[in-house]
C-alpha positions as CSV (number, residue, x, y, z in Angstrom):
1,X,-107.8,-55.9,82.8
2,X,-104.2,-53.6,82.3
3,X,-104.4,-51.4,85.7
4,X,-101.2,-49.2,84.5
5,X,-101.8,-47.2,81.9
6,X,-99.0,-47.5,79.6
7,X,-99.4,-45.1,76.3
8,X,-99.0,-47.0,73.2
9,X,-98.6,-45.3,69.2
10,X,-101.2,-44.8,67.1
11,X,-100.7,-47.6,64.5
12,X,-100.1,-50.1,67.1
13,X,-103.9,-49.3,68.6
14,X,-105.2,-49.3,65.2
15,X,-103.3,-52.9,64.5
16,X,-104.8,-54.5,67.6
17,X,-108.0,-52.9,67.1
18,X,-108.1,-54.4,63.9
19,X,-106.5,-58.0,64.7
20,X,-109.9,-58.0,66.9
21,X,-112.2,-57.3,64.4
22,X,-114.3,-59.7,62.7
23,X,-116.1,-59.8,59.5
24,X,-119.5,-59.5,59.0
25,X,-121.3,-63.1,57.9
26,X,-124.7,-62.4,57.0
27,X,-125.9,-61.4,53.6
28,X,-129.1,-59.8,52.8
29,X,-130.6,-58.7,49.1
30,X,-131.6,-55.2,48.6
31,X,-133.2,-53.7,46.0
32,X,-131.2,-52.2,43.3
33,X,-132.6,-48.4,44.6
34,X,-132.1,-49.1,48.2
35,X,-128.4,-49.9,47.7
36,X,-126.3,-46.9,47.6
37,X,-123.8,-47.0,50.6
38,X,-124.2,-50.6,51.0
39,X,-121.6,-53.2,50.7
40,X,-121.2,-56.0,47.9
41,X,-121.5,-59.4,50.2
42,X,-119.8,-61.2,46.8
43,X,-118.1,-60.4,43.5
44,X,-119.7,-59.4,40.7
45,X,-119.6,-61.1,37.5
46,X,-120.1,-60.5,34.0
47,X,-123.4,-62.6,32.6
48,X,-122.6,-61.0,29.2
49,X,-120.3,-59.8,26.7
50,X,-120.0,-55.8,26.8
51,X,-120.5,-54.6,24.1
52,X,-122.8,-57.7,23.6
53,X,-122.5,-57.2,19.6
54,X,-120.7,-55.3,17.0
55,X,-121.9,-51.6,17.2
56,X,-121.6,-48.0,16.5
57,X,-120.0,-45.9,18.9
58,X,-121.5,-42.6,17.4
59,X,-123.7,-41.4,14.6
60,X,-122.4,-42.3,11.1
61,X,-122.2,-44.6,8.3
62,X,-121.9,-48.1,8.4
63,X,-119.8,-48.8,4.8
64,X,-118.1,-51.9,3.3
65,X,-114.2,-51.1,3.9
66,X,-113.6,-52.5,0.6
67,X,-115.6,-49.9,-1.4
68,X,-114.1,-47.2,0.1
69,X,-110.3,-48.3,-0.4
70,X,-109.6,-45.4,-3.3
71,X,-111.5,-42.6,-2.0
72,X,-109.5,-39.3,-1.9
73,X,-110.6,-36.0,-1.8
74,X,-109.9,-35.6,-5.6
75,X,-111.8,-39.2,-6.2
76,X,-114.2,-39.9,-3.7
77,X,-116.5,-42.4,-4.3
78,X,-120.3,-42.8,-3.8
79,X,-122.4,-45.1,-1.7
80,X,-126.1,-45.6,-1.6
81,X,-127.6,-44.9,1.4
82,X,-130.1,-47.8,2.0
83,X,-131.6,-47.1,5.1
84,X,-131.8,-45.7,8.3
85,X,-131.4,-47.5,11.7
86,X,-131.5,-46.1,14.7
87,X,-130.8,-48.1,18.3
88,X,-132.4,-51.0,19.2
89,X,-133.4,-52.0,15.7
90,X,-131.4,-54.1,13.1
91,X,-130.6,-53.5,9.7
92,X,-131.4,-55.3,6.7
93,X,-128.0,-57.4,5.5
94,X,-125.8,-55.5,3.1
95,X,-125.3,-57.4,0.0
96,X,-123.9,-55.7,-2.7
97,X,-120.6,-53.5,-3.2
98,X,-121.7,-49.4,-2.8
99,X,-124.2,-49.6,-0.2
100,X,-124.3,-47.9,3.0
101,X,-126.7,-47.8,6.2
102,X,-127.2,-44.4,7.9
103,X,-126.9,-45.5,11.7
104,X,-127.0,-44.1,15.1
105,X,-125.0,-44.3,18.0
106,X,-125.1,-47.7,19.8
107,X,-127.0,-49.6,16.6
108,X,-125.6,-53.1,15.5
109,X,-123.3,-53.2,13.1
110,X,-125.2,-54.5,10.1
111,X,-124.2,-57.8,8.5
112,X,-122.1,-56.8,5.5
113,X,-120.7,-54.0,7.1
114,X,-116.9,-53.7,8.7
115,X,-116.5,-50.0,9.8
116,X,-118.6,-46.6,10.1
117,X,-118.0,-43.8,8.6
118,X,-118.8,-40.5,10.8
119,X,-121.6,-37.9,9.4
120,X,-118.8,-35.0,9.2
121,X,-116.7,-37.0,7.0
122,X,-119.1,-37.4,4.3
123,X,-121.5,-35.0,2.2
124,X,-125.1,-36.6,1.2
125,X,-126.0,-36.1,-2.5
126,X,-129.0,-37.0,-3.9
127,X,-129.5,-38.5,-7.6
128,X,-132.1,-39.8,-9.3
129,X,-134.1,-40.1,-6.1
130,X,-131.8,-42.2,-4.1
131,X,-129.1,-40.5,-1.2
132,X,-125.8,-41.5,-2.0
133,X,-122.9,-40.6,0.7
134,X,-119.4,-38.9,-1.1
135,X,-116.6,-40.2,0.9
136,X,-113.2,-39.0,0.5
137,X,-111.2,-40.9,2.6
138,X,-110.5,-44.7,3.2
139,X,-111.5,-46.7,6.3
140,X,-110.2,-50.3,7.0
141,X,-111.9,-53.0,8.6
142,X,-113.3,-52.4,12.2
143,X,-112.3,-48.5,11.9
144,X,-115.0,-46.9,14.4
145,X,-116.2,-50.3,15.3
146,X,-117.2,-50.7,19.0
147,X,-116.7,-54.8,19.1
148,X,-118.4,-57.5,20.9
149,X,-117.0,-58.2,24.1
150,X,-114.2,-55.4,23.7
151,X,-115.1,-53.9,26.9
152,X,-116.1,-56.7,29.1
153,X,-116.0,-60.6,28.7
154,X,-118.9,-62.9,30.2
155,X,-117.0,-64.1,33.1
156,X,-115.1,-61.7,33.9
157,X,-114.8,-59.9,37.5
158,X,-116.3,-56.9,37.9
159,X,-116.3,-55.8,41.0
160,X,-115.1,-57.6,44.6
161,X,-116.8,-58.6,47.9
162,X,-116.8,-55.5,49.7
163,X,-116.9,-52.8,47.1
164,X,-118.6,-49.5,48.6
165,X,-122.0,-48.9,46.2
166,X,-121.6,-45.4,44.5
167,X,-123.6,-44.7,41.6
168,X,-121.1,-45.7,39.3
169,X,-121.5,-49.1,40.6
170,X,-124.9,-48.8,40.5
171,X,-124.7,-48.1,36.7
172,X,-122.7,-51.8,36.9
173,X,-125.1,-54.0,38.5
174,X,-127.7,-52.5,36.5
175,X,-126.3,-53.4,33.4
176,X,-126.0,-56.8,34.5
177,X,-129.5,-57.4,36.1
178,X,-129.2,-56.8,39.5
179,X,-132.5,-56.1,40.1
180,X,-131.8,-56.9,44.0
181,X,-128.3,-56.6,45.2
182,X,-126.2,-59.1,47.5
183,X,-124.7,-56.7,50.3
184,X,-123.5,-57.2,53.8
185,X,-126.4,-57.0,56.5
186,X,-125.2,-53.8,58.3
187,X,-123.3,-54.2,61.8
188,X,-126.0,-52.7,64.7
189,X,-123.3,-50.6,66.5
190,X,-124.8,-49.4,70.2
191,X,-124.2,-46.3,71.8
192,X,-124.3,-44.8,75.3
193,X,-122.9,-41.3,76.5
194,X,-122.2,-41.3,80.2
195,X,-122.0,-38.5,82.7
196,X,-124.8,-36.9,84.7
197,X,-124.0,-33.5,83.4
198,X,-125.9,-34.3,80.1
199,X,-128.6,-32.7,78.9
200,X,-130.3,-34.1,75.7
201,X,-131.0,-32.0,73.0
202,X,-134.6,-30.5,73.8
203,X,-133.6,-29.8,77.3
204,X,-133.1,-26.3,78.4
205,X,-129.9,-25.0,79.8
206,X,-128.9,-25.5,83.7
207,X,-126.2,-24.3,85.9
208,X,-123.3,-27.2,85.7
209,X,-124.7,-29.0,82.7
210,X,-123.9,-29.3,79.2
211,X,-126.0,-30.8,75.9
212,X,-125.2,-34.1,75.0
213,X,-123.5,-33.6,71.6
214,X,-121.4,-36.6,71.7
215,X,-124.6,-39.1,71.3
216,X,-126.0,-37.6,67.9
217,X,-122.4,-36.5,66.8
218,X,-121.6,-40.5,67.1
219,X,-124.6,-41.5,65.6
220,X,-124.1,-39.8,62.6
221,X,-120.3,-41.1,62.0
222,X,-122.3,-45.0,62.3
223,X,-124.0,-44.3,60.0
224,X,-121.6,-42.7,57.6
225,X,-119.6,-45.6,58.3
226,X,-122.3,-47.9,56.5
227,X,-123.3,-49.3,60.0
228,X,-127.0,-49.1,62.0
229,X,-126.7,-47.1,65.1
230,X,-128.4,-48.0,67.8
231,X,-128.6,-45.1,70.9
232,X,-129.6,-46.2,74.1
233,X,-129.4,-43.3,75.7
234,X,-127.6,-41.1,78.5
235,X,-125.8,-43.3,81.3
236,X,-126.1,-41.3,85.3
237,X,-122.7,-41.2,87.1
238,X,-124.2,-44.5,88.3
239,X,-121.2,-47.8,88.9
240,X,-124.2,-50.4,88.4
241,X,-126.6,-48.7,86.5
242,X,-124.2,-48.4,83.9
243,X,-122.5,-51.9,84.6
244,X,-126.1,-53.3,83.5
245,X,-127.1,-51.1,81.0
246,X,-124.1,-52.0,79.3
247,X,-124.2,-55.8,80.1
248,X,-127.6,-55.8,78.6
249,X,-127.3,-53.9,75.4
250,X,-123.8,-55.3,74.1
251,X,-125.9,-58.4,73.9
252,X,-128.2,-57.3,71.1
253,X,-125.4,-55.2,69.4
254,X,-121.9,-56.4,67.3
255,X,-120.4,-53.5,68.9
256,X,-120.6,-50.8,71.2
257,X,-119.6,-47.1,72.1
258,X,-119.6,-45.7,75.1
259,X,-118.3,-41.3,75.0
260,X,-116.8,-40.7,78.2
261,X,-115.8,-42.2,81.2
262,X,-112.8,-43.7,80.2
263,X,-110.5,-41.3,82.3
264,X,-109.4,-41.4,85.6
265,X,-111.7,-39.4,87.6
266,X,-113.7,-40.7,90.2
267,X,-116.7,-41.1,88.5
268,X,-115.1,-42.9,85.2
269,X,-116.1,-46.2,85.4
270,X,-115.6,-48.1,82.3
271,X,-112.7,-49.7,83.2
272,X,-114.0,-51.3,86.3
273,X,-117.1,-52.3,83.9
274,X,-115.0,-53.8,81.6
275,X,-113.3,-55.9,84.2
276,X,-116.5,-57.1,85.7
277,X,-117.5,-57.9,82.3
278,X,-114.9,-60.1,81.4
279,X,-113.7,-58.2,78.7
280,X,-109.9,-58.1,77.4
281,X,-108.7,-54.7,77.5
282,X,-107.0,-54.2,74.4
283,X,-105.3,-51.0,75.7
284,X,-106.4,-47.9,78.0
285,X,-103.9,-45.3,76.7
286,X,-102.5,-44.2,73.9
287,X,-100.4,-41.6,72.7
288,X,-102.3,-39.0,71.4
289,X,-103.7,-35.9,71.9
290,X,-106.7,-35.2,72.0
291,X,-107.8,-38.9,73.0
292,X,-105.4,-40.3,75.0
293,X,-107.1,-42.2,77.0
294,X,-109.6,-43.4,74.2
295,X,-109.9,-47.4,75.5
296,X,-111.1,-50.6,73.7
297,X,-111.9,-53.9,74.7
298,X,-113.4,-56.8,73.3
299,X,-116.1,-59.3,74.9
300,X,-117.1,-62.4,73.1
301,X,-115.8,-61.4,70.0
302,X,-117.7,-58.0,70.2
303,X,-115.6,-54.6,70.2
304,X,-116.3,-52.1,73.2
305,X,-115.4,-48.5,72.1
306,X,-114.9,-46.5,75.3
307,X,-114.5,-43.0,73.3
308,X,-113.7,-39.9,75.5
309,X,-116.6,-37.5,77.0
310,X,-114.5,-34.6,75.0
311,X,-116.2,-34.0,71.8
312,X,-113.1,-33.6,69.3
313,X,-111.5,-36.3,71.4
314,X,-114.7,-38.0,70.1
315,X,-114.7,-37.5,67.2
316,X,-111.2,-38.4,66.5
317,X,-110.7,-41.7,68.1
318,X,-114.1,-42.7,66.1
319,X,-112.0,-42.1,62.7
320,X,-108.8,-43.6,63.8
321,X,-110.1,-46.9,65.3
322,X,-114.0,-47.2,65.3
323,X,-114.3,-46.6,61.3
324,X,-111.6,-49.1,60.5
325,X,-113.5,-51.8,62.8
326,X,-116.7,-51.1,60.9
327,X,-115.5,-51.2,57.3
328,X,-113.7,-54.4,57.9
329,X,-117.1,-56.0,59.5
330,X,-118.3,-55.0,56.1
331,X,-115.3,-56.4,53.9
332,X,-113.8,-53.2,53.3
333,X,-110.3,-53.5,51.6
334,X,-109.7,-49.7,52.5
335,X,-111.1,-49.2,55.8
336,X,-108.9,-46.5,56.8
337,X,-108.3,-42.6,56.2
338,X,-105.9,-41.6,53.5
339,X,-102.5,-40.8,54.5
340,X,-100.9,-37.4,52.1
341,X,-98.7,-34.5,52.4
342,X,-99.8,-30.6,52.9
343,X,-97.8,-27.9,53.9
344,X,-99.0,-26.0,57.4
345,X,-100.3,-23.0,57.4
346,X,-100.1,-22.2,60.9
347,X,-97.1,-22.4,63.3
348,X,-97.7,-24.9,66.4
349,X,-94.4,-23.9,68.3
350,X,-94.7,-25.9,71.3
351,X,-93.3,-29.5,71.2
352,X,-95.5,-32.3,72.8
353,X,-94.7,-36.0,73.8
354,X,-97.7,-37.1,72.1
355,X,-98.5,-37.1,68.4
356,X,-101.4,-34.6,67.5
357,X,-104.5,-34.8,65.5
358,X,-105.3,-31.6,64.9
359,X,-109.0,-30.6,63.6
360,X,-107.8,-28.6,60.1
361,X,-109.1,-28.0,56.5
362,X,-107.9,-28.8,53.2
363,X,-106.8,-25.9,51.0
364,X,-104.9,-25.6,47.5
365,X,-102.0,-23.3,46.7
366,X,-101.7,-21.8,43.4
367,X,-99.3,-24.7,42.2
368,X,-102.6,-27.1,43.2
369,X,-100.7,-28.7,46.1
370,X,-102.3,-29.1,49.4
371,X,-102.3,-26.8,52.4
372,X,-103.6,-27.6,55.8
373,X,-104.5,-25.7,58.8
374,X,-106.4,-25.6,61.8
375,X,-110.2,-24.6,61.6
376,X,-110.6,-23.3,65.3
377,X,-110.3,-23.6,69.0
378,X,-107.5,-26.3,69.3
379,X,-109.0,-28.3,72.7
380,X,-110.3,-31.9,72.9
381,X,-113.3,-29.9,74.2
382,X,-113.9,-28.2,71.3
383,X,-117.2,-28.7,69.2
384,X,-117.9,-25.6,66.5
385,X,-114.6,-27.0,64.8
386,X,-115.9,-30.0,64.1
387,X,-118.3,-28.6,61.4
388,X,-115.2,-27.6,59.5
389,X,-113.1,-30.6,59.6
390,X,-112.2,-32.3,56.1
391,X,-108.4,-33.6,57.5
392,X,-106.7,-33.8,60.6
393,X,-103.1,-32.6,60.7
394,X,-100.8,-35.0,62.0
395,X,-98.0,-33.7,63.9
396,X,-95.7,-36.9,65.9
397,X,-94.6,-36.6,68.5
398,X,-90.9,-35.4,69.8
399,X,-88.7,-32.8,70.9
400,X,-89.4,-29.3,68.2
401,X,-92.3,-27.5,67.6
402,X,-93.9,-26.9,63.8
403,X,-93.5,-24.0,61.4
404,X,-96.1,-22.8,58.7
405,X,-94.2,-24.0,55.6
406,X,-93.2,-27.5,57.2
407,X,-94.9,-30.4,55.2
408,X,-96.7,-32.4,57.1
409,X,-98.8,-35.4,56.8
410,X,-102.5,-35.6,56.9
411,X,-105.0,-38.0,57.0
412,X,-108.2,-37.1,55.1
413,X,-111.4,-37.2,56.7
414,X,-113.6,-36.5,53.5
415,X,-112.7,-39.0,50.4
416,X,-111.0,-41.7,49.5
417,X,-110.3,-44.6,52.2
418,X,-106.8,-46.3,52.2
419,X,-105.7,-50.1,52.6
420,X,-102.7,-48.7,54.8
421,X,-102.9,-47.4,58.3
422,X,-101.3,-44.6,59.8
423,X,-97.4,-44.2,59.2
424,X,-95.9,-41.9,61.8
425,X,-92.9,-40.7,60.7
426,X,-90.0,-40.7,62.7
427,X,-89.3,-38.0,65.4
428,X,-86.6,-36.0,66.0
């Protein structure tokens, strides 16, 4: 147990967070429709060439190269149209110089032929009862040819363990049979909020109590994370009810998140669990507003989350260090948020020792660069800004204040995750 609490920098939490972390081990199958969100447990592999055959990429002519090798506009030549094929049928071979097949987009190539001819660069003429194509223009072997294997090889990789399903990967697995999909079985994350003041949702209103936001708020980040959230409910200002609620669920769970009680009033009490647990405190203070004293610990190779009671503080420390743990159980190769540049928007004057995380939203300039600026009340209490936050500006700590016009760095709460952790700049 560390008894002094001795603030260390953001990346340095988030490496030790994640030099605890472990890997998720068990696989499961899921049907191809159940699978969005989920996690590939293995690589994918091609079973099959892609294209698997010579085809048309759009709606045309299939011609003989060779016949067509004089046509100009002032002597184009004429082909006889022999059939027509659509997709998922095959032509009859072409066997004799000046025949065509009229074909659609994604037939087979038929035997004979070496390149298509597109509908606009020909006029149909019919003689004698038979359709005849004028072309006035010469194609070479393979011109508009979509070729066997051109796009993907049997063999090769597709995809790796740990890709995130979206529907374009979807549209991957499909084409290669994957009628069930092999994804990592989802990490059962529990979760407590502490404090007697809580109210649950359906409660009314009393003097000295607040609704338990935190809980649901959590809740939803698990599962947005690609985890299964477990909520055990509210935890009374209670030393050994909450020592044994908390000894009994971390059991059943691969990790678990306690919101509040991680400061140093009287009645927070997560530390002292911890330490009757047996758990190593990885650290108990870090410097950061809001979330500083945001604590983890790990028992028996399980992570303990001790967020803060505050609700942005919450919701922050969640996205720094709790969202990382998560994606890695899952194999994630980019399990954290996405480092840019934006320019503020607001000025934020005073300096502070700490570095910030400030709720804020992402906005475009005319030139299509990023702005950023706070979305409300800027206190680790806050809620209602919560519902407006796609980034948190970044703002390290040191010895000047910030001016609207200063670029910054944010890290982007809505899109893309990055490999890299959080790179503070230096501070004045």
């Amino acid at each position: 147990m560390i008894d002094k609490r001795t603030p260390i920098s953001v990346p340095e939490a988030q490496k030790r967070v994640m030099d605890a972390a472990k890997r998720g081990t068990q696989k499961e199958w899921v049907p191809i429709t159940q699978a969005d969100g989920r996690t590939l447990a293995e690589a994918v592999y091609a079973d099959h060439d892609i294209p698997p055959f010579d085809r048309s990429p759009l709606d045309g002519f299939a011609v003989q190269s060779e016949d067509t090798k004089n046509a100009t506009s002032e002597t184009p030549v004429y082909l006889e149209v022999m059939e027509t094929v659509g997709a998922g049928h095959v032509a009859k071979p072409v066997t004799k110089p000046g025949q065509a097949v009229r074909v659609m987009t994604g037939t087979m190539m038929p035997e004979g032929c070496d390149a298509i001819c597109m509908f606009e660069l020909t006029n149909e003429v019919i003689k004698d009862g038979k359709t005849y194509i004028e072309v006035k223009r010469s194609f070479k072997i393979g011109d508009f040819v979509s070729f066997k294997g051109e796009e993907t090889k049997k063999g090769d990789a597709l995809m790796q363990e740990g890709t995130l399903i979206t529907p374009g990967v979807k549209a991957v697995l499909a084409t290669f049979g994957y009628a069930t999909v092999p994804v990592t079985k989802k990490p059962k994350v529990g979760i407590f909020a502490t404090g007697t003041e809580l109210l649950e949702v359906n409660e009314p209103m009393e003097p000295g109590k607040i609704r338990n936001s935190n809980a649901y708020m959590v809740a939803s980040q698990v599962e947005n994370a690609g985890a299964s959230g477990q909520y055990y409910g509210k935890l009374a200002d209670d030393f050994d009810a909450c020592y044994k609620a908390i000894k009994s669920s971390v059991e059943n769970v691969d990790m678990l998140i306690t919101t509040g009680g991680v400061s140093v009033g009287d009645f927070d009490f997560l530390p002292a669990i911890y330490e009757k647990l047996g758990a190593t405190v990885l650290f108990n203070k870090i410097a950061q507003r809001p979330g500083s004293v945001t604590t983890v610990a790990e028992l028996d190779g399980k992570l303990l989350f001790g967020l803060s009671g505050n609700p942005s503080a919450c919701f922050v420390g969640f996205e720094l260090y709790t969202r990382p743990a998560i994606s890695m159980f899952l194999g994630s190769k980019t399990p954290y948020l996405t480092q840019t540049k934006a320019t503020l928007t607001k000025d934020f004057p005073k300096a502070n020792p700490f570095t910030r995380f400030i709720r804020s939203e992402i906005g475009y300039k005319g030139d299509g660069t990023l702005t950023t600026g706070p979305v409300g009340f800027d206190k680790s209490s806050t809620v209602t800004s919560l519902a407006h936050t796609s980034c948190f500006t970044v703002l390290p700590g040191g010895s000047r204040g910030f001016e609207a016009g200063d670029q910054v760095d944010v890290l982007l709460v809505d899109g893309p995750r990055s490999a890299q952790s959080l790179v503070l700049p230096k501070k004045d």
